[in-house]
C-alpha positions as CSV (number, residue, x, y, z in Angstrom):
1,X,107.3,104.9,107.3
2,X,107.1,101.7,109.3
3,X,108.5,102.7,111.8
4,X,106.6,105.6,112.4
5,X,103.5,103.2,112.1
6,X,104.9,101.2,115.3
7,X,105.4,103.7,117.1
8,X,101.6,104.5,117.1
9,X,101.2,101.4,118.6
10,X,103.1,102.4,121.6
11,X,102.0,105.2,124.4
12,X,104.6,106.7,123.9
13,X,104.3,107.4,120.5
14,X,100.7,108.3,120.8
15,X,101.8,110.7,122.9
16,X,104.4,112.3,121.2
17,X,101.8,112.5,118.2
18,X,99.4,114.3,120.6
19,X,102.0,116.5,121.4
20,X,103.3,116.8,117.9
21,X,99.7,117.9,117.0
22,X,99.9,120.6,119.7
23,X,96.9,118.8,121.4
24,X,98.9,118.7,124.8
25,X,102.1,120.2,126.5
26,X,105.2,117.6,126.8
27,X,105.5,116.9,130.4
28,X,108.7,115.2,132.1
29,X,106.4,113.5,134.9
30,X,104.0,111.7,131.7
31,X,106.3,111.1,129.3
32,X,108.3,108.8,131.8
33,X,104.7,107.5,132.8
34,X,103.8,106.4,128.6
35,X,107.5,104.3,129.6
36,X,106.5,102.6,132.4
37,X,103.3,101.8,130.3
38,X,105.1,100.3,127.4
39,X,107.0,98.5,129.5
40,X,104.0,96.8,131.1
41,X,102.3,96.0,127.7
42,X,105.2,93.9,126.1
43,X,105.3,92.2,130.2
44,X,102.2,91.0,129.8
45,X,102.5,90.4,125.8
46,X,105.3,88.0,126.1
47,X,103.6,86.4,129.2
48,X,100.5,85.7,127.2
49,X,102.5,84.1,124.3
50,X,104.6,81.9,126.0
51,X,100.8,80.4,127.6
52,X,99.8,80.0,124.0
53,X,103.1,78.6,123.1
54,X,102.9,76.2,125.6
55,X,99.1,74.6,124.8
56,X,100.2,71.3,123.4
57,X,102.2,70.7,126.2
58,X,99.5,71.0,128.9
59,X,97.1,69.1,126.7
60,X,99.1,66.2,127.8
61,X,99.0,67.3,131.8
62,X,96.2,67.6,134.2
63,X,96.1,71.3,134.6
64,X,96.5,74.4,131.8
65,X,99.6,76.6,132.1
66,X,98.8,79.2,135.0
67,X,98.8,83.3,134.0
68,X,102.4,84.4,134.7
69,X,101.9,86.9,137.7
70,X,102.6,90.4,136.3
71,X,102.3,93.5,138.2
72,X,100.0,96.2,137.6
73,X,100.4,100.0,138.1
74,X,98.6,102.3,140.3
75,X,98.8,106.0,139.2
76,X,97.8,108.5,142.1
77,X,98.2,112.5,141.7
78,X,96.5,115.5,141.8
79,X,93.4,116.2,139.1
80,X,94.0,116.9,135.9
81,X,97.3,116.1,135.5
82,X,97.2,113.8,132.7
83,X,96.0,110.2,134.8
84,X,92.8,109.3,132.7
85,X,94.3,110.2,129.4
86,X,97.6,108.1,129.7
87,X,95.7,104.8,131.3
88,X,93.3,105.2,128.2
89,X,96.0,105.7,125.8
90,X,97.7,102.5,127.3
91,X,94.3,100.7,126.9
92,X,93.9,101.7,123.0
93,X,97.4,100.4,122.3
94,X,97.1,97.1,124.7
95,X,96.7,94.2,122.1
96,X,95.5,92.3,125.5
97,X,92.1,90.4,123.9
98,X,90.0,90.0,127.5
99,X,90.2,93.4,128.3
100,X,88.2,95.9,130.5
101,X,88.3,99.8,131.1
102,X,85.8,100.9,133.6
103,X,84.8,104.0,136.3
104,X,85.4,102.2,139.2
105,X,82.4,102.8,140.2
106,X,80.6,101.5,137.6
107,X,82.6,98.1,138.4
108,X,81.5,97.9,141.8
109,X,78.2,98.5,140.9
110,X,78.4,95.3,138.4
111,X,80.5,93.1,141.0
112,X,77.4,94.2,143.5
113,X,74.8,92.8,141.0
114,X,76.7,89.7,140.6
115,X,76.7,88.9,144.2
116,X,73.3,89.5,144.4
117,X,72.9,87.0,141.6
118,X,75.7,84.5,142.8
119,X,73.7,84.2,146.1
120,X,70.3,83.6,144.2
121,X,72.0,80.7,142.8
122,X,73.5,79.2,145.8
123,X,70.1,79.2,147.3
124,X,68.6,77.5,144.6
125,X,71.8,74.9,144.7
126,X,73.0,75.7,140.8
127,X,76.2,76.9,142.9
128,X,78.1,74.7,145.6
129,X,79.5,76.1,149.0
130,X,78.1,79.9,150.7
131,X,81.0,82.2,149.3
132,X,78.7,84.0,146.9
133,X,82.6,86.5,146.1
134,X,84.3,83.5,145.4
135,X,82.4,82.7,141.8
136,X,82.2,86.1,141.0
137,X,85.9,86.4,141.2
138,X,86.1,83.6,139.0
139,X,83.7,85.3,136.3
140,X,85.5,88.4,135.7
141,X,88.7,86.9,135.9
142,X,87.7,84.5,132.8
143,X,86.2,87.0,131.0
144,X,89.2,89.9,131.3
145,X,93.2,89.6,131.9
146,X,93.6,93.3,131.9
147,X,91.4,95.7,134.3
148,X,92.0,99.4,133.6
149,X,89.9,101.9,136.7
150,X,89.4,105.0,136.2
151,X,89.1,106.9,139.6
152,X,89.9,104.7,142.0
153,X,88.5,105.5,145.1
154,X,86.7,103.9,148.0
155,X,83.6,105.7,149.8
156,X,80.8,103.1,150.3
157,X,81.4,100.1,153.3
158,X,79.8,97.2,151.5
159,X,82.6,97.7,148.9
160,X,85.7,98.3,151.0
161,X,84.0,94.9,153.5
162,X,84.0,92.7,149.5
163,X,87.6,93.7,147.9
164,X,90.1,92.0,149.6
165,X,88.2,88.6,148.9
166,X,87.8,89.6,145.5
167,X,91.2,91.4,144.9
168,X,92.6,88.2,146.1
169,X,91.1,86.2,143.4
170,X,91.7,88.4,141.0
171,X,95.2,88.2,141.7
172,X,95.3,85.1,142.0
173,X,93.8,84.5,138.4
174,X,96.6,86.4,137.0
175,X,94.3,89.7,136.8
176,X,96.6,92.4,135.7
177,X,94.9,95.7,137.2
178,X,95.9,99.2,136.1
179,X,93.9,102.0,138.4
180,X,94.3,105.7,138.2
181,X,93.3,107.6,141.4
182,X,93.3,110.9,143.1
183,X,95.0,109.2,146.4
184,X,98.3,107.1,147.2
185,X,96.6,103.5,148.3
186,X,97.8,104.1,151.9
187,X,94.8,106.8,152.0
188,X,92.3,105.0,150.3
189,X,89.2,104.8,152.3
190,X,90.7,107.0,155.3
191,X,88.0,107.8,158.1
192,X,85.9,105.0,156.6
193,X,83.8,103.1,159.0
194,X,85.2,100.1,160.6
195,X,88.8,101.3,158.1
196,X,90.6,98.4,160.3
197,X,89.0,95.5,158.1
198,X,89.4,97.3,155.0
199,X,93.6,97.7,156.0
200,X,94.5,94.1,154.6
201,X,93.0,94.8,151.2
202,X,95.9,98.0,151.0
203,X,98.0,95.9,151.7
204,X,97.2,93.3,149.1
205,X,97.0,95.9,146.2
206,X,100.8,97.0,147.2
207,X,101.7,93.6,146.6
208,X,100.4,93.5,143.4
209,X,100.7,96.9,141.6
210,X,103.8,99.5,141.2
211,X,102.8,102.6,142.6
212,X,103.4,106.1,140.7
213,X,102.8,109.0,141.4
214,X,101.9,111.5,138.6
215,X,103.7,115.0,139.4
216,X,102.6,117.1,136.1
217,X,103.5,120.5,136.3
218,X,99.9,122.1,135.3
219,X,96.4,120.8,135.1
220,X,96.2,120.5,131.1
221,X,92.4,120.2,131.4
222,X,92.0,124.2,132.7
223,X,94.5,124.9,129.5
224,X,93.0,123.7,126.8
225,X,89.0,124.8,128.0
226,X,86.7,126.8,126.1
227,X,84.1,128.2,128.2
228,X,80.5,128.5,126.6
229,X,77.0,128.5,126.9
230,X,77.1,125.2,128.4
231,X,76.7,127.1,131.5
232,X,74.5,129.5,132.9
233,X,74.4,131.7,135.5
234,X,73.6,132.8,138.0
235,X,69.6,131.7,138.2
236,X,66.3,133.6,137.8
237,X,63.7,134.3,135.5
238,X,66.0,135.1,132.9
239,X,68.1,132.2,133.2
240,X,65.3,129.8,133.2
241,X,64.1,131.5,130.0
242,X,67.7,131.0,128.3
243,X,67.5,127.5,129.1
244,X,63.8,126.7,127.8
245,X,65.1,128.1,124.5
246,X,68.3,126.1,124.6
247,X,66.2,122.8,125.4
248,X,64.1,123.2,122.3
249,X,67.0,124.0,120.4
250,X,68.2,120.9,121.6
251,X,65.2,118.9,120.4
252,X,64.3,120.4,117.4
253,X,61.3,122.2,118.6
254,X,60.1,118.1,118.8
255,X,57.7,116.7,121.5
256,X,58.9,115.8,125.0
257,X,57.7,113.8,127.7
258,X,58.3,112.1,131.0
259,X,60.3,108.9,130.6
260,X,60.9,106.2,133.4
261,X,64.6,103.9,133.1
262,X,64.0,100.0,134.4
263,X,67.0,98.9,136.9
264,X,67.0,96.7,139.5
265,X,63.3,96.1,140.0
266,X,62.3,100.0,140.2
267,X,62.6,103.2,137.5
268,X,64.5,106.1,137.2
269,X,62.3,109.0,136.8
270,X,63.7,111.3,133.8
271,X,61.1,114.1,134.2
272,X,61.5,115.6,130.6
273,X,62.7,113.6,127.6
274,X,63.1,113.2,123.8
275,X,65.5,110.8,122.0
276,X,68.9,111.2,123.7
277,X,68.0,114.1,125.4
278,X,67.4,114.7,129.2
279,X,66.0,117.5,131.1
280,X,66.1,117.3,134.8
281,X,65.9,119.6,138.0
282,X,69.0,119.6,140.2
283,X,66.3,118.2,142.7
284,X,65.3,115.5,140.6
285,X,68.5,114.1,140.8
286,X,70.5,115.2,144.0
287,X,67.5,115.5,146.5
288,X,67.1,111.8,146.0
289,X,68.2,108.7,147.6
290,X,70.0,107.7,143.8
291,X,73.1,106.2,143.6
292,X,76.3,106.0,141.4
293,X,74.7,103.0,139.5
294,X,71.7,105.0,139.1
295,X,73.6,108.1,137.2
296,X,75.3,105.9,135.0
297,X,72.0,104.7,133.8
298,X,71.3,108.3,133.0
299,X,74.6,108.6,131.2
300,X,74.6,105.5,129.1
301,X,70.8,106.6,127.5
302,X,71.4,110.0,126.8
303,X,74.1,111.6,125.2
304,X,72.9,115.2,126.2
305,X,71.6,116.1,129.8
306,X,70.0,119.7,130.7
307,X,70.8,120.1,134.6
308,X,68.9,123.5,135.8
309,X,68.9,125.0,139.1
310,X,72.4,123.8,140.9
311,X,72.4,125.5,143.9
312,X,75.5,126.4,146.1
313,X,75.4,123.9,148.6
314,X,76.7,124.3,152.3
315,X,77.9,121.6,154.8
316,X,74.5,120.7,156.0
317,X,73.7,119.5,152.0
318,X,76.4,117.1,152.1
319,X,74.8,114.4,150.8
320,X,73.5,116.4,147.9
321,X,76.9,117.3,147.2
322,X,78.0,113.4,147.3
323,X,75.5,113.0,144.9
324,X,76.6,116.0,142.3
325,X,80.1,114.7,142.5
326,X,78.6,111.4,141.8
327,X,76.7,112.6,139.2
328,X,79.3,114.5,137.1
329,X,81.6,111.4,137.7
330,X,79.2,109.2,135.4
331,X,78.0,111.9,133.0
332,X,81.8,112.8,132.8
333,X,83.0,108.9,132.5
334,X,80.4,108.1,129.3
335,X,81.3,111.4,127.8
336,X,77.8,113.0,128.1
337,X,77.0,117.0,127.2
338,X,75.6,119.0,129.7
339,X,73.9,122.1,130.0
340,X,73.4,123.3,133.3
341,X,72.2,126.4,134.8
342,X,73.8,127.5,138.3
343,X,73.6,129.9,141.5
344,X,77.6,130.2,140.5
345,X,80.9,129.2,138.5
346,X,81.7,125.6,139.7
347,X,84.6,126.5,141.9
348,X,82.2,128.1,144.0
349,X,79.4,125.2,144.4
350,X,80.2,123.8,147.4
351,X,81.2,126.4,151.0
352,X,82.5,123.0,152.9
353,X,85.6,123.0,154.6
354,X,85.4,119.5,156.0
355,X,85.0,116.0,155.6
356,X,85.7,113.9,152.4
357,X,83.4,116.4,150.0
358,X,85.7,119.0,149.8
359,X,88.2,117.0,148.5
360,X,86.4,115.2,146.3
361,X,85.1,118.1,144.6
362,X,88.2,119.1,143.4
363,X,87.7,116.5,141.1
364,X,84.4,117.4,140.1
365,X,85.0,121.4,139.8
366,X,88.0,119.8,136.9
367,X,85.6,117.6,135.3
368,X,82.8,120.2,134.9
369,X,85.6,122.6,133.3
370,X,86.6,120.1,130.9
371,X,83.4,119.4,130.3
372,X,82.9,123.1,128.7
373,X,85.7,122.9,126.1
374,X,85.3,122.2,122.6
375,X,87.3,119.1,122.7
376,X,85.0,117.6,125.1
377,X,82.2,118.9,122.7
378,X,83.2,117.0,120.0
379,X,84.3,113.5,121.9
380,X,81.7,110.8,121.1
381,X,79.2,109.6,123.5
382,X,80.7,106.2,125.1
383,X,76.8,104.6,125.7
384,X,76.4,101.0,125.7
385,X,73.3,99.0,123.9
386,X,71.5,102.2,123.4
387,X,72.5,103.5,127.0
388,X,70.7,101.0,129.5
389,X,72.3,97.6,130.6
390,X,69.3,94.9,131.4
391,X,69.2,94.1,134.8
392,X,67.8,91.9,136.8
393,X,63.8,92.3,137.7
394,X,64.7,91.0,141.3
395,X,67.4,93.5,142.2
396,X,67.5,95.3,144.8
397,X,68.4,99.1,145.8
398,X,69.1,99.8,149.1
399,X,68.5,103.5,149.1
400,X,71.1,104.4,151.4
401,X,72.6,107.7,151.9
402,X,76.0,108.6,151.4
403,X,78.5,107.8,154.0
């Protein structure tokens, strides 16, 4: 029926047809969320067509009709209640043509190498003026009219000093942004360095986003998993036996070798590699200075990563923890499989009490669940170009530890 037809254009009926399926639970607290969705797609709908309906008109006027200022949403709850799979069911459905889903990581990470550019080109005079944010700002915001972040969160000080400049422009632009996050905004980068500078930005998102908060009854992702041989543990002899035969199972019993990724002037080591697959130590990747940009390098070439030897990491290994949340947040984002052998269960990875892991971790102890079920299983790798974006020769990578 036609009507039925529309309807799958909506969240709300996507929804119900997940639900219908008897993929998902009905929840009060999402199924007024899929409203407020809807609501914001025909906003910005009729905005957009009353700027094409009015293009004749400006062609007689010295400047184009501006963006209508719409504002976005900003969904903040607990893990696993449903955040990630509303915003993406809101971006299928959005008939927004400059669109943009993205980890918000992995957008920092590109707004960083764009800077690094922007400033390349002011020194060699192809840009006018020192602001090297201020063209950057003016990139992205011709190339997308919807932004939709997945985990919005703020750790690192070099982003929280750049987003109120770029936020602003953004804005500005007629950026409509649509964020999902584990935090209300007011608690966004608490006990950050130098916080006091980053306050104005808060306040600028609140100005231009609705704030929601997602109250789901139960975390669907525990529900619905299917715990399997993706994990293994706890480690020895034995273990590292089951997990040679899994990795040659994995290959086909093919040749593997070292492989080394290009990005930003140096190369990820990938220690053990055929095709799409990875094999790495837990050293190899959370003993060393790599970053968030670095994993998702990882994640977008292969669509199956062996992890072995996760240790249970105490308070003085924060920074390796930073890393494995890190980690699972990319491999997790691009949909990657993993097998992973462990000292224990995931709950029971990290003994801190304090500081900004623990809660974090949360996050990452739901992911690496999901990340076990059969649904997950069967989800298609999201790589991009084969897996690894080109990058400038030039860049730089600053090494730094975790703050």
């Amino acid at each position: 029926m036609p009507h039925s037809e529309d309807r799958m254009h909506t969240v709300s009926g996507r929804y119900e047809a997940l639900v219908a399926s008897g993929a998902i639970s009905s929840d009060p607290a999402q199924v007024r969320l899929t409203r407020r969705l809807d609501r914001l797609e025909k906003e910005i709908a009729t905005s957009d067509l009353a700027v094409k309906g009015s293009s004749l008109g400006w062609l007689f006027q010295r400047k184009a009709p501006k963006r209508e200022t719409i504002r976005g949403l900003y969904v903040h709850g607990d893990v696993g209640r449903g955040k990630t799979m509303l915003m993406d069911l809101f971006y299928e459905v959005s008939k927004v043509h400059k669109k943009r889903r993205a980890h918000f990581h992995a957008f920092m990470a590109d707004v960083q190498d764009r800077i690094h550019r922007a400033r390349g080109d002011i020194l060699a005079g192809r840009i006018k003026g020192d602001d090297p944010i201020a063209p950057v700002a003016a990139q992205i915001a011709e190339e997308t009219r919807l932004l939709c972040f997945d985990e919005f969160a703020v750790y690192d000080i070099a982003d929280a000093m750049i987003l109120g400049r770029l936020f602003e422009k953004l804005f500005e632009a007629g950026v409509v942004v649509v964020a999902t996050s584990n935090v209300a905004p007011q608690d966004l980068y608490r006990d950050g360095l130098n916080r006091a500078l980053f306050l104005p930005f808060i306040g600028l998102l609140q100005s231009h986003v609705d704030v929601e908060r997602l109250a789901a009854a139960t975390d669907y992702r525990l529900e619905k998993t299917d715990v399997d041989a993706a994990w293994t543990t706890p480690l020895g002899p034995e273990t590292d036996r089951l997990m040679e035969e899994a990795w040659f199972r994995l290959i086909d019993h093919r040749p593997s070798a070292p492989e080394a990724i290009p990005f930003r002037g140096r190369e990820i080591r990938v220690p053990r590699a055929c095709g799409p697959f990875a094999r790495f130590d837990f050293l190899d990747l959370c003993d060393r200075p790599l970053a968030a940009a670095d994993y998702l390098q990882v994640a977008r070439r292969y669509h199956t990563v062996m992890i072995e030897r996760v240790p249970v990491l105490t308070a003085d290994r924060r920074n390796a923890a930073k890393r494995l949340i890190n980690l699972v947040d990319a491999l997790y984002d691009c949909r990657v499989k993993v097998v992973v052998s462990a000292a224990a269960e995931p709950e029971a990875l990290w003994t801190g009490v304090e500081g900004t892991e623990t809660f974090e971790f949360a996050r990452t102890v739901s992911r690496l669940t999901e990340m076990r079920s059969e649904e997950y299983a069967a989800s298609p790798h999201l790589g991009v170009n084969g897996g690894v974006l080109r990058e400038d020769d030039e860049g730089s990578d600053d090494g730094s530890e975790p703050t």
